[in-house]
Residue frames as qw, qx, qy, qz and C-alpha x, y, z in Angstrom:
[[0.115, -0.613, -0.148, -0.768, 66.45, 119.75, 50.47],
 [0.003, -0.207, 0.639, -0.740, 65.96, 120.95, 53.95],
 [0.319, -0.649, -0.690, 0.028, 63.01, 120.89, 56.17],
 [0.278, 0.371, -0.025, 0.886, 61.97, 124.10, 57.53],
 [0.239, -0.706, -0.654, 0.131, 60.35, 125.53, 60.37],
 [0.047, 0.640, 0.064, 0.764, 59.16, 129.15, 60.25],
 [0.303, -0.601, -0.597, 0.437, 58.78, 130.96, 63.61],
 [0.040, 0.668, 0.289, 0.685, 56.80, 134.43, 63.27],
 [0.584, -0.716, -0.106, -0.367, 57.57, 136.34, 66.17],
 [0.523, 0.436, -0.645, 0.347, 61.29, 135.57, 67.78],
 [0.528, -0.517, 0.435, -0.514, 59.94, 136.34, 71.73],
 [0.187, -0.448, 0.826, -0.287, 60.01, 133.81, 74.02],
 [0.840, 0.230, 0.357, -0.339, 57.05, 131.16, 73.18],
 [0.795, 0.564, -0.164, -0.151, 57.95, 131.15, 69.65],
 [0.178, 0.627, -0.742, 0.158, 61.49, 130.29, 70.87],
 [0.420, -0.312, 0.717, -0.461, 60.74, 128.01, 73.16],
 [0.812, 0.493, 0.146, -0.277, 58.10, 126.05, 70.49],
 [0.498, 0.700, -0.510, -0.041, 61.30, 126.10, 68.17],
 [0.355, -0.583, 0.696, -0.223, 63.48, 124.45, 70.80],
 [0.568, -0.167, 0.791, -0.154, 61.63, 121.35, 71.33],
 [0.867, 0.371, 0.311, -0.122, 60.77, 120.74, 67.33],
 [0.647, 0.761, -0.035, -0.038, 63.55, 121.72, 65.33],
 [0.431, -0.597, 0.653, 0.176, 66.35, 119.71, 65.77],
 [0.346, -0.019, 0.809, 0.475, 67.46, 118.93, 62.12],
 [0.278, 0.746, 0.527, 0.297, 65.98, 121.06, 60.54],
 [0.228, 0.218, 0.008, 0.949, 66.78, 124.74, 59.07],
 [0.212, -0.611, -0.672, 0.361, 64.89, 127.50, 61.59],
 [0.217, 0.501, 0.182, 0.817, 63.79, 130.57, 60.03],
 [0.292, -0.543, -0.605, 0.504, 63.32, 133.08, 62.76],
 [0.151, 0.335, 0.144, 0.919, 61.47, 136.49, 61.76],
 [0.219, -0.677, -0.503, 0.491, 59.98, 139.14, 63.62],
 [0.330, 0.860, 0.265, 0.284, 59.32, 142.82, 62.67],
 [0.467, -0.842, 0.257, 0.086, 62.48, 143.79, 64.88],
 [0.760, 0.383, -0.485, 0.201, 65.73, 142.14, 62.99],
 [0.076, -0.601, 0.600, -0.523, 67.49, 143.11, 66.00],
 [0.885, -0.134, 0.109, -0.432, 64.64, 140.58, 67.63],
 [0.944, 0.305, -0.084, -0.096, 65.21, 137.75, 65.10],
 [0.434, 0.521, -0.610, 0.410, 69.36, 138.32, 65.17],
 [0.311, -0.570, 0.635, -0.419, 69.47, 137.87, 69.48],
 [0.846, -0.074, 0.268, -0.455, 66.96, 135.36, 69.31],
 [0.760, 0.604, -0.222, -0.087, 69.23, 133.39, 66.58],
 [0.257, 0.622, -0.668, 0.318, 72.28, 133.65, 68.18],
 [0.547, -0.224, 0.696, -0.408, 71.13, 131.83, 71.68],
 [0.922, 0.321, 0.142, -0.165, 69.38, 129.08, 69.22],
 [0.688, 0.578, -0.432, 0.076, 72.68, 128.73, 67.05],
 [0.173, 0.610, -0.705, 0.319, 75.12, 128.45, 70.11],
 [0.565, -0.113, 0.683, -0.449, 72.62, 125.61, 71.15],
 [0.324, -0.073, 0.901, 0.279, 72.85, 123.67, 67.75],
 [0.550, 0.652, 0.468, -0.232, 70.24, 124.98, 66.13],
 [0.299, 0.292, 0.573, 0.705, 70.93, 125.58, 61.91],
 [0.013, -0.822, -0.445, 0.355, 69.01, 129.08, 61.99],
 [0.162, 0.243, 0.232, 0.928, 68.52, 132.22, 59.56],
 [0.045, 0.420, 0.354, -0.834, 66.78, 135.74, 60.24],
 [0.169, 0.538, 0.509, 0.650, 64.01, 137.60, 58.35],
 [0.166, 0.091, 0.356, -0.915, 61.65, 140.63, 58.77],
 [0.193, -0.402, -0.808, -0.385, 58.18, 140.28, 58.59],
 [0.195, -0.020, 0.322, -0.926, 55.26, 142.44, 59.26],
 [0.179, 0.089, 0.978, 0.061, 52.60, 140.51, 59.46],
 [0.321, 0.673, 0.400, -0.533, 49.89, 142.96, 58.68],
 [0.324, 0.626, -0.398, -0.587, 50.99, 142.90, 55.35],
 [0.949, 0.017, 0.310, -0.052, 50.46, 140.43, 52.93],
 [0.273, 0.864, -0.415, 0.079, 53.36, 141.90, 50.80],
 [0.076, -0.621, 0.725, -0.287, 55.80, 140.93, 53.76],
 [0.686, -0.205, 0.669, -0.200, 54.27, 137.73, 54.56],
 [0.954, 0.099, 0.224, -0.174, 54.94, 136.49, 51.05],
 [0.123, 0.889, -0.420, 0.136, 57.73, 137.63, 50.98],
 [0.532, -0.418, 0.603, -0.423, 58.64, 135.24, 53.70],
 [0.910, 0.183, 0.324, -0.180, 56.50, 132.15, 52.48],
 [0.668, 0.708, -0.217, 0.072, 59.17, 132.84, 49.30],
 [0.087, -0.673, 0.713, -0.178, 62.40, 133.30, 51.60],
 [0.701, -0.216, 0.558, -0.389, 61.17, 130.43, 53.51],
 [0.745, 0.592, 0.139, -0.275, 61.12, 128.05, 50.42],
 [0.663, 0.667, -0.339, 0.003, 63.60, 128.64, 48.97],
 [0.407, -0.505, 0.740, -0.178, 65.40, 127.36, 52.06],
 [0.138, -0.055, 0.977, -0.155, 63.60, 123.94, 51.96],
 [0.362, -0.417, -0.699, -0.455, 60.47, 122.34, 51.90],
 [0.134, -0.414, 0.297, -0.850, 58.33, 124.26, 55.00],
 [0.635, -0.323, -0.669, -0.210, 56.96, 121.38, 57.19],
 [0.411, -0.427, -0.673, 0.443, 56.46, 123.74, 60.39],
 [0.088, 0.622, 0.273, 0.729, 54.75, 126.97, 61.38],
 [0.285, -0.721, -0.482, 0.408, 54.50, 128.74, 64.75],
 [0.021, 0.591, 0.061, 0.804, 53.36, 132.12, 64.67],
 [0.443, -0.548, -0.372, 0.604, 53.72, 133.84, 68.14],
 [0.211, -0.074, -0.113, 0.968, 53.88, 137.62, 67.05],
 [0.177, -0.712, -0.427, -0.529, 51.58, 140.13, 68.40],
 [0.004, 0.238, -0.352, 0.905, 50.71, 142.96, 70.65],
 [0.172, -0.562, -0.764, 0.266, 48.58, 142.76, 73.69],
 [0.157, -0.856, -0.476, -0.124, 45.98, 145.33, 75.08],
 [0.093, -0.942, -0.307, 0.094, 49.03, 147.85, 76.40],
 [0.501, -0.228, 0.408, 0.728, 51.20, 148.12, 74.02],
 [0.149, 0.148, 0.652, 0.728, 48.53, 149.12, 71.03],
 [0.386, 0.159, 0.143, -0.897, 45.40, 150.73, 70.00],
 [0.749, 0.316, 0.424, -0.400, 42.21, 148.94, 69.02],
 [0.614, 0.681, -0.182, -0.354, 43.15, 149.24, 65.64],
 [0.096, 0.628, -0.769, 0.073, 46.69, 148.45, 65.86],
 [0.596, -0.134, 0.729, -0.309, 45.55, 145.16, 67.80],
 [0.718, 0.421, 0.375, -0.407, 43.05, 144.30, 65.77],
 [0.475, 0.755, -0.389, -0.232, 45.35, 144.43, 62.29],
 [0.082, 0.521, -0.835, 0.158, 48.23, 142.22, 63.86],
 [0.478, -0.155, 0.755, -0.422, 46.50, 140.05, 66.14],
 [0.594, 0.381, 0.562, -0.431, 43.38, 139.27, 63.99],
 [0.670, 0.672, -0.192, -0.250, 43.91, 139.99, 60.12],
 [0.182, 0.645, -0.739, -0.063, 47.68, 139.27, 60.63],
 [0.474, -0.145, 0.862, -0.107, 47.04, 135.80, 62.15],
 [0.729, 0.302, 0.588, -0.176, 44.81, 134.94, 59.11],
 [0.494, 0.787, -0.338, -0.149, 47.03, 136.52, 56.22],
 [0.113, -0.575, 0.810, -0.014, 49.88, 134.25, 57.83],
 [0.676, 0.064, 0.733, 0.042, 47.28, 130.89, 57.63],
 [0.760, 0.617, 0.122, -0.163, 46.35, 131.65, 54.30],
 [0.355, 0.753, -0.482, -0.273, 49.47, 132.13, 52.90],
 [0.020, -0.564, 0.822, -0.069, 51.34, 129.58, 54.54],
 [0.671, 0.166, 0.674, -0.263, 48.63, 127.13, 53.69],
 [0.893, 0.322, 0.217, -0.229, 49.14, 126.99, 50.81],
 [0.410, 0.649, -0.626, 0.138, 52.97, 125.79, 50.62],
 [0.568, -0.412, 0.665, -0.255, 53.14, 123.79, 54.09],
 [0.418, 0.442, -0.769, -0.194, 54.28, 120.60, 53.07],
 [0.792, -0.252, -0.433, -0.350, 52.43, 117.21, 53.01],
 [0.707, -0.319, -0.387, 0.499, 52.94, 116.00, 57.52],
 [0.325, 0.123, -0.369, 0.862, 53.24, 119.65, 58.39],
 [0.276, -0.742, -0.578, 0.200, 51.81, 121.69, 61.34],
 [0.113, -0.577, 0.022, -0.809, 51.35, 125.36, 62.31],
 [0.464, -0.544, -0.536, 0.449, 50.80, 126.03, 66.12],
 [0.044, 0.695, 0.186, 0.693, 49.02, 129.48, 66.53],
 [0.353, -0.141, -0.525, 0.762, 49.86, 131.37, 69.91],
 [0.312, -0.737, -0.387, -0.457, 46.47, 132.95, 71.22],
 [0.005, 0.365, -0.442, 0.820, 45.58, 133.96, 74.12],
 [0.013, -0.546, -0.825, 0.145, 42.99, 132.62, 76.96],
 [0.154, 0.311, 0.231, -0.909, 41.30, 136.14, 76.56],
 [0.455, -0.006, -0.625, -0.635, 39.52, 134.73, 73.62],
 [0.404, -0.359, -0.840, 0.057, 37.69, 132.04, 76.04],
 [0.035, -0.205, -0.471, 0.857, 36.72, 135.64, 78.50],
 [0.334, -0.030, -0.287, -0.897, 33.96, 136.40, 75.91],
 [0.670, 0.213, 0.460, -0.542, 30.47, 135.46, 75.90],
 [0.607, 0.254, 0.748, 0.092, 29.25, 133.40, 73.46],
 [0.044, 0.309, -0.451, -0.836, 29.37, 134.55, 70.02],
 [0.788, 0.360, 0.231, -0.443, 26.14, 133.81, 67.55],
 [0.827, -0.012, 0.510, 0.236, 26.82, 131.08, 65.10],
 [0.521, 0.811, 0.159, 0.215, 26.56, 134.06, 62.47],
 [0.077, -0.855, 0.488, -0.159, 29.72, 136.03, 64.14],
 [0.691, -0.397, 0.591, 0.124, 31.53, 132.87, 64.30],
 [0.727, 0.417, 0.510, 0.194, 30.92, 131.87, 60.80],
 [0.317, 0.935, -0.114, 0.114, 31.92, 135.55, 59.66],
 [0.221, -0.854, 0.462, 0.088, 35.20, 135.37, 61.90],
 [0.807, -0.086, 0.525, 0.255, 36.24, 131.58, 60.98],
 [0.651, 0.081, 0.631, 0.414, 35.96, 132.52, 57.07],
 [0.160, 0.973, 0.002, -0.166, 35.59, 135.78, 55.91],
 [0.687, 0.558, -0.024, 0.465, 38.45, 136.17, 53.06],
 [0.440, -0.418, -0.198, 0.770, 41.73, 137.94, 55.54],
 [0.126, 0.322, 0.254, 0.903, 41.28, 141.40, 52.76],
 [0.551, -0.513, -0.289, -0.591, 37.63, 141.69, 53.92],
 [0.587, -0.218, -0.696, 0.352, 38.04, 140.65, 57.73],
 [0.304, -0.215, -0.267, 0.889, 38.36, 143.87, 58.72],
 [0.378, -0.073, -0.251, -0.888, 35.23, 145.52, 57.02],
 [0.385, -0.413, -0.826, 0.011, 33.10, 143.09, 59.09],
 [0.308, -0.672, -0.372, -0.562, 30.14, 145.23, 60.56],
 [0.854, -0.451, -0.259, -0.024, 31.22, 143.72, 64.42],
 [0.794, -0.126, -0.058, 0.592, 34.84, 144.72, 63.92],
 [0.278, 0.569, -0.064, 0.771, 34.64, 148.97, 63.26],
 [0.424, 0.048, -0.508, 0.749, 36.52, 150.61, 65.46],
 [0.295, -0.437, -0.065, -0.847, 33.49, 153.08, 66.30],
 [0.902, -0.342, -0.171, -0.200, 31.84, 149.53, 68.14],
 [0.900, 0.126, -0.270, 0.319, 35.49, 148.83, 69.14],
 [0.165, 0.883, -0.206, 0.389, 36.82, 151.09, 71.27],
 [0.762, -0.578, 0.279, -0.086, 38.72, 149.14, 74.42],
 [0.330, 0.498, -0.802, 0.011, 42.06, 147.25, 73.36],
 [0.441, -0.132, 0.855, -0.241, 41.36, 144.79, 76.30],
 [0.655, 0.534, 0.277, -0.457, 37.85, 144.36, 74.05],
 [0.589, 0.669, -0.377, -0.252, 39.97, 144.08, 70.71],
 [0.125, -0.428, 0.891, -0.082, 42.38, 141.60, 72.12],
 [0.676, 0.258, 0.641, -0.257, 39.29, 139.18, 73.54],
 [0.762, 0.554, 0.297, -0.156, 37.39, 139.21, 69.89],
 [0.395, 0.718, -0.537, -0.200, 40.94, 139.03, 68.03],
 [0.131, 0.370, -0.919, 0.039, 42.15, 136.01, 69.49],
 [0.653, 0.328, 0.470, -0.495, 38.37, 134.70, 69.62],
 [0.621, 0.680, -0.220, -0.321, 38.74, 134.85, 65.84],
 [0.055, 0.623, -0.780, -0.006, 42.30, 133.46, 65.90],
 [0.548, -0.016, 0.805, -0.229, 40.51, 130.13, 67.39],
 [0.643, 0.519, 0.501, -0.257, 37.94, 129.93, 65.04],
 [0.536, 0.704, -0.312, -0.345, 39.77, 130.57, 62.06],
 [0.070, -0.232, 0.969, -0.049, 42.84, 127.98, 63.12],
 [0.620, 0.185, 0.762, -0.039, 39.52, 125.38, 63.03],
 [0.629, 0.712, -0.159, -0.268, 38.19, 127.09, 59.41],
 [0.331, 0.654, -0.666, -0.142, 41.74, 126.66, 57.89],
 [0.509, -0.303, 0.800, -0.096, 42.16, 123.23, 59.40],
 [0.705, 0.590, 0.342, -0.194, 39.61, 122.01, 56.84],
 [0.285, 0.918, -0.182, -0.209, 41.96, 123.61, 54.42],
 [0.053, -0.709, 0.703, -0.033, 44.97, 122.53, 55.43],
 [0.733, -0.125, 0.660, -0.105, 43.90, 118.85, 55.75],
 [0.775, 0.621, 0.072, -0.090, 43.70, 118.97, 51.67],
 [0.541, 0.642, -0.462, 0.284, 47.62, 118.96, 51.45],
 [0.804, -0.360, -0.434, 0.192, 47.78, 116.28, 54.72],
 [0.396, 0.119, -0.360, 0.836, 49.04, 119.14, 57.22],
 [0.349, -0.787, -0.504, -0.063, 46.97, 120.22, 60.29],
 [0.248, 0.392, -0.156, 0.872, 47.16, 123.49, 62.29],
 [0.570, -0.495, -0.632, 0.171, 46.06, 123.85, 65.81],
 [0.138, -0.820, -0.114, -0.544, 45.82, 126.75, 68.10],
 [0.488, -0.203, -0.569, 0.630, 47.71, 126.95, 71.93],
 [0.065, -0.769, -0.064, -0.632, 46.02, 130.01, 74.12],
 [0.461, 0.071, -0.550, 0.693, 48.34, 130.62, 76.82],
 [0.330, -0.902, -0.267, 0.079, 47.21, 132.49, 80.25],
 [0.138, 0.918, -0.334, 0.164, 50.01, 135.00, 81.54],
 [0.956, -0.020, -0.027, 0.291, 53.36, 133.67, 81.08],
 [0.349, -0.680, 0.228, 0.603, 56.63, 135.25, 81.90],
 [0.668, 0.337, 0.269, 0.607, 57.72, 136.85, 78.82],
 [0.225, -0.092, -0.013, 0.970, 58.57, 140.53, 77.90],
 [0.221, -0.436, -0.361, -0.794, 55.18, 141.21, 76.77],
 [0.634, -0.366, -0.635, 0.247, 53.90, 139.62, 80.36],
 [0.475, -0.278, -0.211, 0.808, 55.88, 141.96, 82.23],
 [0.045, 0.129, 0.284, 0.949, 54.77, 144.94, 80.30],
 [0.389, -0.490, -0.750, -0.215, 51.43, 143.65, 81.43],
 [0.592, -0.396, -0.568, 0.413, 52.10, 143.05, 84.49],
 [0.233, -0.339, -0.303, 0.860, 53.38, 147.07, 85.28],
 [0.036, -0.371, -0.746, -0.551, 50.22, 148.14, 82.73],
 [0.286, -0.139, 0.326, -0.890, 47.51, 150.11, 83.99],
 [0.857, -0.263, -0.174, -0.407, 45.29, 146.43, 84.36],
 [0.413, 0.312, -0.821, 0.241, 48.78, 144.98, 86.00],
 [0.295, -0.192, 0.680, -0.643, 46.82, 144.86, 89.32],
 [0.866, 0.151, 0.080, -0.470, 43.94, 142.86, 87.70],
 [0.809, 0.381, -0.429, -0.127, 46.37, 140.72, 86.25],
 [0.118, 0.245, -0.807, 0.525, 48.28, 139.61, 89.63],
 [0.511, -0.096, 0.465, -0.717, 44.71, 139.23, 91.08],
 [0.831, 0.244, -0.290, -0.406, 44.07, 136.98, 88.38],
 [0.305, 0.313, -0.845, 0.309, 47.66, 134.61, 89.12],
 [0.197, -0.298, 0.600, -0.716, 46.73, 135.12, 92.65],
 [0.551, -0.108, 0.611, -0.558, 42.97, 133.09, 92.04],
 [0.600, 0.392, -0.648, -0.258, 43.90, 130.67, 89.40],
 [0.949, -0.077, -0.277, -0.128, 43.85, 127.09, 89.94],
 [0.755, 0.294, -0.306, 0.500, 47.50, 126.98, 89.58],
 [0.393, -0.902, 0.002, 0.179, 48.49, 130.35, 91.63],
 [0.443, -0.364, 0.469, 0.672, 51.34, 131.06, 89.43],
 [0.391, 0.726, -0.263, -0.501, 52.11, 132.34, 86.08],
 [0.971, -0.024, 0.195, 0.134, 53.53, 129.84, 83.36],
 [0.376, -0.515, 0.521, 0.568, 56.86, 129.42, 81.72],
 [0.530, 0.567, -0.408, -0.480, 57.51, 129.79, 77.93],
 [0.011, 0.266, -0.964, 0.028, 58.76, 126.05, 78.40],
 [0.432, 0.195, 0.719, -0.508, 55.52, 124.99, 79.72],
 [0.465, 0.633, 0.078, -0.614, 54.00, 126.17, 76.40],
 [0.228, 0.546, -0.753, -0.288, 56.63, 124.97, 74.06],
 [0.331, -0.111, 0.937, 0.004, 55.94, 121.10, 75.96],
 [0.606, 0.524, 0.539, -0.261, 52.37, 121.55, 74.32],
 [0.345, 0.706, -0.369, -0.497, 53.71, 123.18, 71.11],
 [0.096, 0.357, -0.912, -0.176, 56.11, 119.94, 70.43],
 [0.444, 0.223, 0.865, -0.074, 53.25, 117.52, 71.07],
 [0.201, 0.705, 0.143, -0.664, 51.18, 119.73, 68.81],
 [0.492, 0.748, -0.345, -0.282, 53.56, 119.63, 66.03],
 [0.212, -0.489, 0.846, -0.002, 55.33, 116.21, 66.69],
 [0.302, 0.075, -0.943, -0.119, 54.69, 112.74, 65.88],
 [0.061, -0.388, -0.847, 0.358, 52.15, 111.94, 69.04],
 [0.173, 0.557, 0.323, -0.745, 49.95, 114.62, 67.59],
 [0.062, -0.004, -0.491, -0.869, 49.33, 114.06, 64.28],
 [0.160, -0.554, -0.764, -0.290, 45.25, 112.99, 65.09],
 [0.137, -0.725, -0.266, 0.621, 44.99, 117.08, 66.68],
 [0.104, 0.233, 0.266, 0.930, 44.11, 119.50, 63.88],
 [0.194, -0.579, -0.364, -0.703, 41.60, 122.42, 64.27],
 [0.501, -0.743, -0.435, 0.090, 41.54, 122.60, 68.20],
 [0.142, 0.763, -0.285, 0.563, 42.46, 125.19, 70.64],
 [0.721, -0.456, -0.492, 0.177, 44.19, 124.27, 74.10],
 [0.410, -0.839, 0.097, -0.345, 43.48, 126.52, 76.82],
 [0.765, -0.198, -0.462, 0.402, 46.26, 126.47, 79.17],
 [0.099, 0.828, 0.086, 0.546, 45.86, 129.05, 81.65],
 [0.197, 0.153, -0.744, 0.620, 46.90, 127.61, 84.94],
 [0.101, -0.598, -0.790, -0.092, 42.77, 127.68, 85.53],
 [0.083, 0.131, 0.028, -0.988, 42.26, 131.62, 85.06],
 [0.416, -0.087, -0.530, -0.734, 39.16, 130.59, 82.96],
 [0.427, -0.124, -0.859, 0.253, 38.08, 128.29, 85.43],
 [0.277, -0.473, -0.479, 0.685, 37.80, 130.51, 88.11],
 [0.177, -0.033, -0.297, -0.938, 36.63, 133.36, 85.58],
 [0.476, -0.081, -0.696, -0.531, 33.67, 131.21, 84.93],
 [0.759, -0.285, -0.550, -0.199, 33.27, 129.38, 88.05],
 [0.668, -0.155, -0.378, 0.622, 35.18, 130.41, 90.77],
 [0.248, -0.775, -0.249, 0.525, 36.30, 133.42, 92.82],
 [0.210, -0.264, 0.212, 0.917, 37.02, 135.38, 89.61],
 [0.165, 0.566, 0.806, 0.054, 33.26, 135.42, 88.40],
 [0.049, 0.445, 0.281, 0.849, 32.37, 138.76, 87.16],
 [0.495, -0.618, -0.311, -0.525, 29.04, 138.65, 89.24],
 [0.724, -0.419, -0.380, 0.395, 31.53, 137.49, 92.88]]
């Protein structure tokens, strides 16, 4: 029976993440775009990858077990990277808030409870989750483990108190951390761990969209007083994915690594301080 690694979300991370783990082994690539999942497939096959398509909307749990089933019946599923979502100006609060935040925890539950004994999940966040203040220990404790059905009827999350996307992003992929540690717990009961990656702004298509956005000028000011002064590469991401989900990583479950090129840094401490 194969081995299988799902990748939710065909863009460039999740591709890149694929790259460096899934040689020998069957790569299911879905996205809510077939068109997505088919380009993304073809550049992966004519580079030796063994690779089928699905769709998947991850706001459903319908479609994501749908999946968990496709997935399966391939093989035995000892890899997960979910990479799909929508940023702050592509969507509405809501819209965010569904994909980013419910969908990322309909996709651990499900797929927690089939991942196979030595497998990993690598969740693509975002450093906007690290822009927030502190959260009380009670709004952590609601976002980590609140049942995914009921996530969304949390008192903190209606849309009336929500009304910014930038705002819905931050406290979706805030959650996204803190649930990836919740589920870890979980996931350690069937010896398979699941870890979290929150990229700063990296060249991809959703990047770019950023980038000409009506906050693109905040985001180039941001590049501009980073540690790094640059943007990263999906590659860059992927090297942490593969350690993540490889051999030299199996004593990393439940964390989240910030890699932002030192946006947060300089958010926090530096010349991008709120109060400078």
């Amino acid at each position: 029976m194969k081995n299988v690694i799902v990748v939710i979300g065909a863009g460039s991370i999740g591709q890149a993440v694929a790259r460096r783990v899934s040689y020998g082994k069957h790569v299911l690539l879905a996205d809510l775009k077939i068109e997505n999942a088919d380009a993304a497939a073809e550049v992966m096959r004519n580079a030796g990858f063994d690779v089928s398509t699905s769709i998947v909307d991850v706001s459903s749990r319908n479609s994501i077990r749908a999946l968990v089933q496709k997935s399966s019946e391939i093989g035995n599923i000892t890899g997960v990277i979910h990479a799909a979502g929508v940023s702050p100006s592509q969507a509405t609060p809501e819209t965010i808030l569904k994909v980013d935040l419910y969908g990322t925890a309909l996709v651990l539950e499900e797929f927690g409870n089939v991942i196979a004994l030595g497998g990993s999940c690598v969740v693509i966040s975002s450093q906007s989750g690290h822009r927030l203040p502190a959260l009380s220990p009670e709004l952590n404790q609601a976002l980590a483990i609140t049942p995914a059905d009921e996530l969304l009827d949390l008192p903190m999350l209606q849309l009336d108190l929500i009304t910014d996307p930038l705002y819905a992003y931050q406290i979706s992929k805030r959650g996204n951390s803190l649930r990836v540690m919740a589920e870890a717990v979980r996931w350690s009961k069937r010896g398979a761990r699941v870890n979290t990656i929150s990229p700063g702004i990296i060249y991809t298509p959703l990047a770019r969209d950023e980038l000409k956005g009506p906050r693109g000028d905040g985001y180039r000011h941001m590049i501009e007083l980073s540690a790094a002064g640059r943007a990263g590469t999906p590659d860059e991401v992927g090297a942490v994915g593969a350690l993540l989900m490889g051999p030299e990583g199996t004593f990393i479950t439940g964390s989240d690594f910030l890699m932002d090129g030192g946006v947060t840094a300089s958010y926090w401490y530096g010349e991008l301080a709120p109060n400078k």
